[in-house]
N, C-alpha and C positions, 0 to 999 in steps of 0.2 A: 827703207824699212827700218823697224826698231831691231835689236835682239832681243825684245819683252815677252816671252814668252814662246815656249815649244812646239803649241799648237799654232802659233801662230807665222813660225818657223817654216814649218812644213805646209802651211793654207799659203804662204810667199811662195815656194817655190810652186808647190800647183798652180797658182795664178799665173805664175810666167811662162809655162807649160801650156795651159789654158790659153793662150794670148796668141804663143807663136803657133799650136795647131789649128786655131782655127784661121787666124791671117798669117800664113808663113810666110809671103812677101812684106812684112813691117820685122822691123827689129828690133827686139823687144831689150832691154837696157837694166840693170839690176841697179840700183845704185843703194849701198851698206854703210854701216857705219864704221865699219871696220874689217880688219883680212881674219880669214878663220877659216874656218870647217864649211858654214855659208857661202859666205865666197867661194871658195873652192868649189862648192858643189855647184853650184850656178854653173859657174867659169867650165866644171866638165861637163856640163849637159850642152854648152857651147853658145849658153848667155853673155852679152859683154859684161863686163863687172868693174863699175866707179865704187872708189870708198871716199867717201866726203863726208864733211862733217854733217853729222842730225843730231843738234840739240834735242832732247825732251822737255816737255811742257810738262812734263807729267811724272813723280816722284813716289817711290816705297815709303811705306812709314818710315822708316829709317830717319826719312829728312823730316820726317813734320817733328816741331816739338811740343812733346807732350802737354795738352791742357790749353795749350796757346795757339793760335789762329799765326802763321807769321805773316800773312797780309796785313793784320792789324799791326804790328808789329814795326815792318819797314814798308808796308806799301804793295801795290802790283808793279808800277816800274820799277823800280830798281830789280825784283828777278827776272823782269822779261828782257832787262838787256841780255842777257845770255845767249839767249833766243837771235839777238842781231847779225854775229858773225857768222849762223847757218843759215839767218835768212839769206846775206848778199853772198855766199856762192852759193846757195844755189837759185839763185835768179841768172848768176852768172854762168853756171852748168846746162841751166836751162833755154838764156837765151843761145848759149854755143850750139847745141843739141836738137831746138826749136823741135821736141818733138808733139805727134799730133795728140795724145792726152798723156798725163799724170795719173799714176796710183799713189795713194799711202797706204802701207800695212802698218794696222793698230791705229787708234785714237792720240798715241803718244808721240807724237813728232810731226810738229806743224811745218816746219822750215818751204818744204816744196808744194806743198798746200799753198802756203801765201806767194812764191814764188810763181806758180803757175799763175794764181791771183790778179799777179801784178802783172805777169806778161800776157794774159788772154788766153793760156793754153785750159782748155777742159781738164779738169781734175776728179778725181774719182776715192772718195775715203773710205778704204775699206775695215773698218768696225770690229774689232773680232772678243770684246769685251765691255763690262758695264764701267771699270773702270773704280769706284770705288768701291760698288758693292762686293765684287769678288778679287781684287788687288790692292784695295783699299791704299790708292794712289789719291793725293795729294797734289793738285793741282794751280801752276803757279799762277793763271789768270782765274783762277777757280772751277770748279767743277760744273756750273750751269752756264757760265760765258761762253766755255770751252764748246761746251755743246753746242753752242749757239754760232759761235765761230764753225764748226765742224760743217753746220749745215748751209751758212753764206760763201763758204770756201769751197765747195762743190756739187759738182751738179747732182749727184745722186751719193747718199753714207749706204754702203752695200753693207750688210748686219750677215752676223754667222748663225743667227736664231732670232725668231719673232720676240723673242723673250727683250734681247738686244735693239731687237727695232723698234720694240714698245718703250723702252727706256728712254731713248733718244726723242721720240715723238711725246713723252709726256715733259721732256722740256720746252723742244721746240717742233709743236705741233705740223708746223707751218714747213719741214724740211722734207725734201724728198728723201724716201726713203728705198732699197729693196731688201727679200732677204736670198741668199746663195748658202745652202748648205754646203759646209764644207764636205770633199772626197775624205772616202775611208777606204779604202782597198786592200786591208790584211787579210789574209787567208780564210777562206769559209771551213767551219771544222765541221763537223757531225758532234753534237755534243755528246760530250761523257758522259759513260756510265754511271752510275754507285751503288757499290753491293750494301744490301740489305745491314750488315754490319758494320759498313762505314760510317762515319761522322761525316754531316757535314763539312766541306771545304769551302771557305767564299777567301778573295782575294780582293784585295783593295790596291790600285796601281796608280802614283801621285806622289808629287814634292810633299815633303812630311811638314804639316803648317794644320795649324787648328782651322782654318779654311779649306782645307780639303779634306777633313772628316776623321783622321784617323784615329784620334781621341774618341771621335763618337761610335768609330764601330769598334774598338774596345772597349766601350760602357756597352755596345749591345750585346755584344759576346758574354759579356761578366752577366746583363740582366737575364737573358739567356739560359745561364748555368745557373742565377739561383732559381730559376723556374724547373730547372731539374734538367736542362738540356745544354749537352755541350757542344759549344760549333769550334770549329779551328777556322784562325785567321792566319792569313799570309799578307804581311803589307808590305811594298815596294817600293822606292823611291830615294831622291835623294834627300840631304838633310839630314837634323838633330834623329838620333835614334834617342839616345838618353829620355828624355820626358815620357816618349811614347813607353819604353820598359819600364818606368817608376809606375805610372800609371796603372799598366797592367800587372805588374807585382802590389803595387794597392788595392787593388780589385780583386786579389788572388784568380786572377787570368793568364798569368806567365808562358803555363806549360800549356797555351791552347793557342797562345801569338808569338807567330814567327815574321822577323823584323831582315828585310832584307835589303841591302842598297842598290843604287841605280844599274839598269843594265840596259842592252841596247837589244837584246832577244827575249821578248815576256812573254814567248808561246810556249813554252816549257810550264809558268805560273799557269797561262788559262788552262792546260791540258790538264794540273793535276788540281784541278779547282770545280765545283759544280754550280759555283753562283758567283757572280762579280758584283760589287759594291761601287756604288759611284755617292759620294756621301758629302762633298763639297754642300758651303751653304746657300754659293748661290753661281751656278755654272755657267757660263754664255753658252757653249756646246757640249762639249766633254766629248774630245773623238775617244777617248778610251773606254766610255761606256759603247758606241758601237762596234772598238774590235771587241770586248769582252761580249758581246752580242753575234758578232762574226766567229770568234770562238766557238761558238755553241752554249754560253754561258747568258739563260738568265741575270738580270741584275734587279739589286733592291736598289732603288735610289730617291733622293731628295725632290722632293716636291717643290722644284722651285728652280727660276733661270731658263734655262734651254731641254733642264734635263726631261722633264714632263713634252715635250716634242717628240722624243727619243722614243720613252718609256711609256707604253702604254700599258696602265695598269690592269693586271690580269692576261696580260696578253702576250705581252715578250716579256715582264719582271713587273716588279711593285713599287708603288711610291708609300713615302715615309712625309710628315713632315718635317722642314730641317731642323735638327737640332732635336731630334727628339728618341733616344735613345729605346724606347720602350716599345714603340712601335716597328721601330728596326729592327729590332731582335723578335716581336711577331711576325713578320712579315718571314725571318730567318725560318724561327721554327714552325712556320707553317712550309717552308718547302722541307722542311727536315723532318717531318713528321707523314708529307705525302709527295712519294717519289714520285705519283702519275702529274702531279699538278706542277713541279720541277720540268720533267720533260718535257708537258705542254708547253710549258712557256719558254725551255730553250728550242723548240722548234720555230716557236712564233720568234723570237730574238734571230734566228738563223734567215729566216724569211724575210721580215721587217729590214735586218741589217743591208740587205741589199741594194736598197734606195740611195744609199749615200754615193753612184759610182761617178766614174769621173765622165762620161756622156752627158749626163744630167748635168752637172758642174758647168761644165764646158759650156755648152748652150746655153744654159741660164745668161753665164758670164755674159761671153759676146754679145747676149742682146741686149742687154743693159749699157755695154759700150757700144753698143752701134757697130758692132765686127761684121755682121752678117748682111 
């Protein structure tokens, strides 16, 4: 597996979970790119645990240069040699191993994908993002090969949302696909109160990136307050604080955004919060809009990616379109203005949330692999 992502961290170790309860006689095998916190956790749940090399196929802005294509530039060989010294071991992990199928977690590391390829072994790519649209990765055989590669290199691309499986198939039609929501299993709360004199609270939870909204739900809060209504924000995460307080000291929104960094306990935030914000612009799943829904927290969120699966409008929270500041902050002060239409919809969020459990998961998995 990659280490690209947190959700996608945690949808790994479920799937190995997933694997060994339903066939506890096979031995299910981690193989990382590195020793960690991962590792370790594997390793105590009492998964074997390889760390081998996995090239990525697949790169953060960071690497592309500005303005410039660098395919055009040097070519697709020269960066896929990279790629060669993960391919030959793990053909060579895999011939030792000769196990009865291959997973990959994420879209971004091919190495045992092709390996499996080459040896005959079924392979299975498990999908858990769009890849450019919401990581806006850089792809070193490019972004529609890859695709194309993803869907000849295995028998089925398992998707974390329709949203995700439709991406894939509007490259290449012709791949099989399934989808497997990912488990959510955070605590069911009874949602909170708010006294008639309270202010709204809504809470935004996410790595601080103009991709995950938090610029835009402090323009909503600012458009908000010049409509004569003040909401408090609490946003959480890690990364750049700086841009997000210039912003909201330019909006004169300062004293209504509270900026807080990364924690590993965020039910303290949903408790003192009465609405969650999921504002990314284009989500494959978002499991933090379903605990902020297992919270007991309606959410406002983005119309677009996975999150419209989630969020049924009117019903457990509301959608916005993405990127549109104006509408977020309607959709705000219309629970801030009606506390019965609030409770509705974090009841319906507290009901809804349920579906995500790991039974459902499980099953799904296995029949897609042929466990059962």
């Amino acid at each position: 597996m990659s280490n690209f992502g947190g959700g996608g961290i945690v949808g790994f170790r479920d799937m190995l979970v997933a694997i060994r309860d339903e066939r506890p006689d096979l031995e299910v095998i981690a193989v990382l790119p590195q020793k960690g916190d991962v590792a370790d956790a594997c390793a105590g749940q009492g998964f074997r645990t390889v760390v081998a090399l996995t090239p990525w196929w697949a790169f953060g802005k960071w690497w592309r240069i500005q303005r410039v294509d660098p395919h055009a530039l040097i070519g697709t060989l020269p960066y896929s040699m990279i790629l060669i010294p993960g391919i030959v071991r793990a053909v060579l992990l895999l011939a030792r191993l000769r196990p009865a199928m291959v997973l990959s977690n994420t879209m971004t590391i091919p190495a045992h994908a092709i390996a499996a390829k080459l040896l005959g072994i079924p392979h299975y790519w498990v999908v858990r993002e769009f890849g450019r649209d919401d990581h806006h990765l850089w792809f070193l055989l490019g972004y529609r090969r890859t695709v194309r590669l993803i869907g000849r290199l295995s028998e089925t691309a398992i998707c974390n949302s329709h949203a995700v499986e439709n991406a894939l198939l509007a490259v290449n039609p012709t791949m099989k696909t399934e989808v497997v929501y990912p488990i959510v299993e955070t605590p069911l709360r009874t949602p909170p109160t708010r006294r008639p004199d309270q202010r709204l609270r809504a809470v935004l939870i996410g790595y601080f990136s103009t991709g995950k909204g938090q610029p835009l739900a402090i323009e909503a809060v600012a458009a908000a307050r010049k409509a004569g209504v003040d909401i408090e924000l609490t946003l959480v995460g890690a990364g750049s604080e700086k841009p997000l307080r210039k912003l909201a000291r330019r909006l004169g929104v300062d004293d209504l955004v509270t900026i807080n960094g990364p924690t590993n306990d965020v039910g303290a935030y949903w408790s003192a919060a009465h609405v969650g914000l999921m504002c990314s612009q284009r989500e494959a799943f978002g499991r933090v809009t379903v605990e902020a829904m297992r919270a007991g927290l309606p959410v406002c969120g983005t119309d677009s990616g996975g999150t419209p699966e989630i969020i049924d409008h009117g019903v457990n929270g509301l959608l916005s379109p993405a990127g549109d500041a104006n509408t977020l902050a309607a959709n705000l002060m219309s629970l801030e203005s009606d506390e019965e239409l609030r409770r509705k919809l974090a009841d319906g969020a507290v009901a809804s949330a349920t579906r995500f459990q790991r039974h459902r998961h499980d099953k799904e998995l296995a029949a897609i692999l042929g466990l059962t």
